[in-house]
N, C-alpha and C positions, 0 to 999 in steps of 0.2 A: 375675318371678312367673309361673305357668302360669296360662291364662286360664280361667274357667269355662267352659263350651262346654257349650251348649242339647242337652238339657233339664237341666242342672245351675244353680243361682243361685246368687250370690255377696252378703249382706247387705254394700250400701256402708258403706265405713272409709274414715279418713283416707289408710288406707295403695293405696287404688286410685284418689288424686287423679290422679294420672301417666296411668294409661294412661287414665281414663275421660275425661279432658281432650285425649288425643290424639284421640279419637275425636268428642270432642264440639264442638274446635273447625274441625272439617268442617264443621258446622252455618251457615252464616250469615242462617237465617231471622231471628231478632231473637228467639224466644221466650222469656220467660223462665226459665219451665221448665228448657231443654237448656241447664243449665250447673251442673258438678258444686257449686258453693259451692250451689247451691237446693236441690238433692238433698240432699247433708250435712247442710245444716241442721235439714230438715225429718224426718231418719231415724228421729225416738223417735214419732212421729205417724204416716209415712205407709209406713215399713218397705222401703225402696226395697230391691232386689237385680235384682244382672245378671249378663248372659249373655254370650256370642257367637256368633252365628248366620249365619254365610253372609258372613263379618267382617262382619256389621254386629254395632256394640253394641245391646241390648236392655235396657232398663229396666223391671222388672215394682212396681208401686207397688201397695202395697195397704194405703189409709187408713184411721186408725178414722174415720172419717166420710163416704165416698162407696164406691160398687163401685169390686172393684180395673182396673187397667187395664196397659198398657204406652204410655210414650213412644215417639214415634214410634222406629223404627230407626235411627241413626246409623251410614252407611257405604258405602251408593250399592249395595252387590253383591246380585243376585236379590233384591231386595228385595219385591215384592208374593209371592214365595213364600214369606218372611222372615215378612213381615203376618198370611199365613195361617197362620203355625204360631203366631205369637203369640196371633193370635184362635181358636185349636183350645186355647190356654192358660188366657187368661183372656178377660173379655166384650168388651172394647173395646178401642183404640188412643185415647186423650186426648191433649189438647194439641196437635193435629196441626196444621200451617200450613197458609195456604192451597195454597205453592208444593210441600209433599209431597202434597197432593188432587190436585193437579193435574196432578202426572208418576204418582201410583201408584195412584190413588183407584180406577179403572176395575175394575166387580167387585165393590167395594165397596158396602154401606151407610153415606151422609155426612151428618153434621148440624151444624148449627154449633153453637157451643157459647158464645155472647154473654156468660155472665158471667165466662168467662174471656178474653177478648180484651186485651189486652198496649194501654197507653197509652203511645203514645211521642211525645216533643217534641223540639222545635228546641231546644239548651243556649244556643243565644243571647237566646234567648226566655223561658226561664225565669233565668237568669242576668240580664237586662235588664227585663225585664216594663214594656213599654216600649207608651205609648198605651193610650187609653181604658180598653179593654179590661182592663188589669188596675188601674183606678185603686182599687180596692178593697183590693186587695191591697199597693198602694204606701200606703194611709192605713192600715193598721194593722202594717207595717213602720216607720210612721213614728213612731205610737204608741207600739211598743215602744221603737223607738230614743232618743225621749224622755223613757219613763218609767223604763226600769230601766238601770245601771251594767250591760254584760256585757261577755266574752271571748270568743273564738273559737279554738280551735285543731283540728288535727288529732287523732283520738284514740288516744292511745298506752293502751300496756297499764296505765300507774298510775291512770289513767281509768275502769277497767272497776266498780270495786266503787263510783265514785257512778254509774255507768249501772245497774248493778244493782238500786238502791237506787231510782232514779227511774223501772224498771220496775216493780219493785212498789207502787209510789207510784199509777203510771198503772194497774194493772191492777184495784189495790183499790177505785179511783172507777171503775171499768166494771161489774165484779161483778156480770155476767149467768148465769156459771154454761155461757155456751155451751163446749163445748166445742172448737170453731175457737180460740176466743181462746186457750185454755189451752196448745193446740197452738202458737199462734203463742207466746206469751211464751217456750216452751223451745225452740222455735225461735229466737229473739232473745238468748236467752241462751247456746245453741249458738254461734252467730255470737259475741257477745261473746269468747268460752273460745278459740275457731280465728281469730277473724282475721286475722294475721298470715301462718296459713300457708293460710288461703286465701283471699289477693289480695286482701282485702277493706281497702277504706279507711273510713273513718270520722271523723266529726267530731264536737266538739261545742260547746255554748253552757253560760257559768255564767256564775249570774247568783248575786253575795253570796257568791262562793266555793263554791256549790253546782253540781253538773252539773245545769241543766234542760231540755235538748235532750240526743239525739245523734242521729244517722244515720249508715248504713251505705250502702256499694253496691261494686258490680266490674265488670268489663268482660267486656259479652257477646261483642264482637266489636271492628276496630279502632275502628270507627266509633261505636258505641251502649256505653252504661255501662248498667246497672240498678241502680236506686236502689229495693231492697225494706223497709227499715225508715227508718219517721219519727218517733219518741217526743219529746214536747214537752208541757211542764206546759201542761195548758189555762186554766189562770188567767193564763197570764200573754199576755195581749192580743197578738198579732201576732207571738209567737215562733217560732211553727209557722211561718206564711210569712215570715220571716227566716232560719230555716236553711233551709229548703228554695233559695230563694235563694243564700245565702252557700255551701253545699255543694257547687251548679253552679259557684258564680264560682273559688271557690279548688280543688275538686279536679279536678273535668272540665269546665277551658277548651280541652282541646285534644281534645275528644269532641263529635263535631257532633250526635249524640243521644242520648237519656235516655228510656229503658223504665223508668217508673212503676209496671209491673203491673197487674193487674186489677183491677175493682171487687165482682169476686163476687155480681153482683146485688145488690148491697147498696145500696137507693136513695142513700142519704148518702154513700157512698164516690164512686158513680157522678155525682154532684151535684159533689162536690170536686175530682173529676179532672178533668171538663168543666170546669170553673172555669180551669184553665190553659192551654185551648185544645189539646189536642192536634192535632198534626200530621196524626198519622192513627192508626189504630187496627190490631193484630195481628191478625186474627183467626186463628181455631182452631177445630177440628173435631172430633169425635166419628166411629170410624170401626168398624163392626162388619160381621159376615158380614151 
């Protein structure tokens, strides 16, 4: 396929998983973000399209719910002259690591940008949950364990339509009307439809012959997985922290880390993930003229 080449965009498809992947697995900041299954998923929300500029790949996002931006540049070449034609495009550069501030930032205006900072853990740790520390989490793993009959497997394609079924289950008890959530759920259901063909593994829990769990994730790099969606009936006492659990032990034992994602500012998210101690935190930065 012939590349788009700046100032021309290209609306991401399936069909540019190949080349934006070669490009993207240059990356090994850990962010969640620079990895085309995040992109994909989120395309009917945040309207991603790219470029190439000076062979870096350029990603230009323009969400219905924040100003647009570009990901950083993927590709090492002229790149802060790269920055400056993107920021002659649109306001900002988002999601930017610490380690591209720090080789290109100079010139720049830098800010952090805390509620998107990337949670990532030790997979032995979450896999183990092992001492004090998580003894909360092992007493209502254990609850669950003893109160309800469940399964586990890996999640195959005949699986999708009771995950479907159990998102709208979870989204109708939220029923806030924000419009993030709504993004996310077609977002989740994006993922459901492509998993397969994009790397994506998935699990889930049924409990009575019903799917009441699944989750999803991929591999950012060799080392780190990302684990972005967790749906689990909230009624049912310690399911939540049983797949999140079981999803480390049986798909990524052989992944020494686990990107969580962000908490979006969002007090209670941000509450939850502290909860599992992470290791250390992504950060990201906001980067304008």
């Amino acid at each position: 396929m012939s590349l788009p080449l700046f100032p021309d965009f290209k609306p991401v498809g399936l069909e540019d998983q190949a080349v934006l992947e070669g490009y993207l697995d240059q990356d090994a900041s850990g962010v969640c973000e620079l990895n085309f299954a995040n992109i994909f998923i989120w395309k009917d929300s945040e309207h991603p399209r790219w470029t190439v500029l000076n062979g870096n790949l350029c990603v230009l996002v323009e969400p219905d719910f924040e100003a647009p931006y570009f990901l950083p540049p993927v590709g090492g070449e002229r790149v802060p002259e790269t920055v400056a034609a993107c920021l002659a495009h649109a306001p900002r550069l988002s999601r930017v690591p610490e380690s591209f501030v720090e080789r290109f930032g100079a010139g720049f205006e830098v800010e952090e940008d805390p509620g998107n900072f990337d949670y990532v853990y030790l997979s032995q740790e979450l896999a183990g949950l092992k001492g004090k520390k998580f003894d909360g989490k092992r007493n209502r793993i254990r609850k669950f364990e003893s109160t309800f009959v469940h399964e586990y497997h890996a999640l195959t394609r005949a699986d999708v339509p009771g995950c479907f079924r159990l998102l709208e289950d979870w989204f109708e008890e939220k029923r806030n009307g924000d419009p993030y959530m709504k993004a996310e759920k077609v977002a989740i259901v994006q993922a459901l439809a492509s998993f397969e063909r994009l790397g994506l593994k998935g699990g889930i829990v049924k409990v009575g012959g019903r799917v009441e769990a699944f989750t999803m994730g991929g591999r950012l790099h060799p080392d780190m997985a990302v684990i972005p969606i967790e749906i689990a009936n909230p009624g049912l006492v310690g399911l939540a922290q049983w797949i999140n659990r079981e999803f480390v032990c049986r798909e990524w034992s052989d992944t020494a880390l686990i990107n969580r994602e962000q908490d979006m500012g969002i007090e209670g998210l941000r509450k939850a993930k502290l909860s599992y101690q992470p290791a250390r935190l992504i950060k990201k930065f906001n980067l304008t003229l």
